[in-house]
N, C-alpha and C positions, 0 to 999 in steps of 0.2 A: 770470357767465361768465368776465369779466376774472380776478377772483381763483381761482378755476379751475383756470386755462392755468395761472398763476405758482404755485398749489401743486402742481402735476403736474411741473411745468417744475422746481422744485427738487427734488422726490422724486426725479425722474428723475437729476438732474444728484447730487444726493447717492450715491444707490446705484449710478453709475460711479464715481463717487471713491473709494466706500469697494472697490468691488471694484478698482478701478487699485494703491490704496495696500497691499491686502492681498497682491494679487501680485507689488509691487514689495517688499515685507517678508518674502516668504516667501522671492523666491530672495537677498534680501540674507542671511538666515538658514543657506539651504543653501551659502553662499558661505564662511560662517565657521565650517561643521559638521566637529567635528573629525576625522571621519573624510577630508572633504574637504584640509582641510590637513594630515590625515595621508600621503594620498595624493599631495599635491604633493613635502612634506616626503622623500615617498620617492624621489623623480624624482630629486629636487635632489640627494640621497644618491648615488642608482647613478651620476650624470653626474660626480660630482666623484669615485669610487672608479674609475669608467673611465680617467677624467683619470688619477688615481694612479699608478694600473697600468703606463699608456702612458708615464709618466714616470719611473718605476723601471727597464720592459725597455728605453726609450732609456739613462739612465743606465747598467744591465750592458754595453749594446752598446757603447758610449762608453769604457767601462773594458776592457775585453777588446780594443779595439782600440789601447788607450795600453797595453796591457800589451803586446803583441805587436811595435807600435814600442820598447818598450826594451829588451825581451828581445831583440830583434832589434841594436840598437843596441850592448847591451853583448857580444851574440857577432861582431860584426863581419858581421854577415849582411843580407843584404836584409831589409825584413820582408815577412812571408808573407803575399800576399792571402787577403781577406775571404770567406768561400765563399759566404754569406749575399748580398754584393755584388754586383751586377751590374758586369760588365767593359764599358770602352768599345770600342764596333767598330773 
């Protein structure tokens, strides 16, 4: 009877383990599937080409408005507000 219990009692405890270990293996597996980090790799892509973007049309605005104070500057004229800009009240 005793010895029984304790080979059931380890059957048992064996075949959790073994199904814990194959489920903790498989999503370690879909973790590293290259599709998976193709898919991250893409994210990482659009987010830093967004960035890009945002940082070149701030640069043109930035240049187009130093253009406009020199242009301004060397005709002796006010420079001409920003149409783009909101005006304060």
């Amino acid at each position: 009877m005793r010895r029984g219990f304790w080979v059931a009692l380890g059957l048992g405890a064996g075949a959790t383990g073994a199904v814990v270990a194959s489920r903790w293996a498989r999503r370690q597996a879909n973790k590293v599937k290259p599709a998976t980090l193709a898919r991250e790799a893409r994210g990482g892509l659009m987010d830093l080409s967004k960035l890009v973007a945002e940082s070149i049309e701030e640069g043109k605005r930035a240049m187009e408005e130093r253009e406009r104070e020199l242009r301004a500057e060397l005709d002796g004229t006010a420079p001409e507000p920003d149409p783009d800009e909101p005006t304060a009240p």
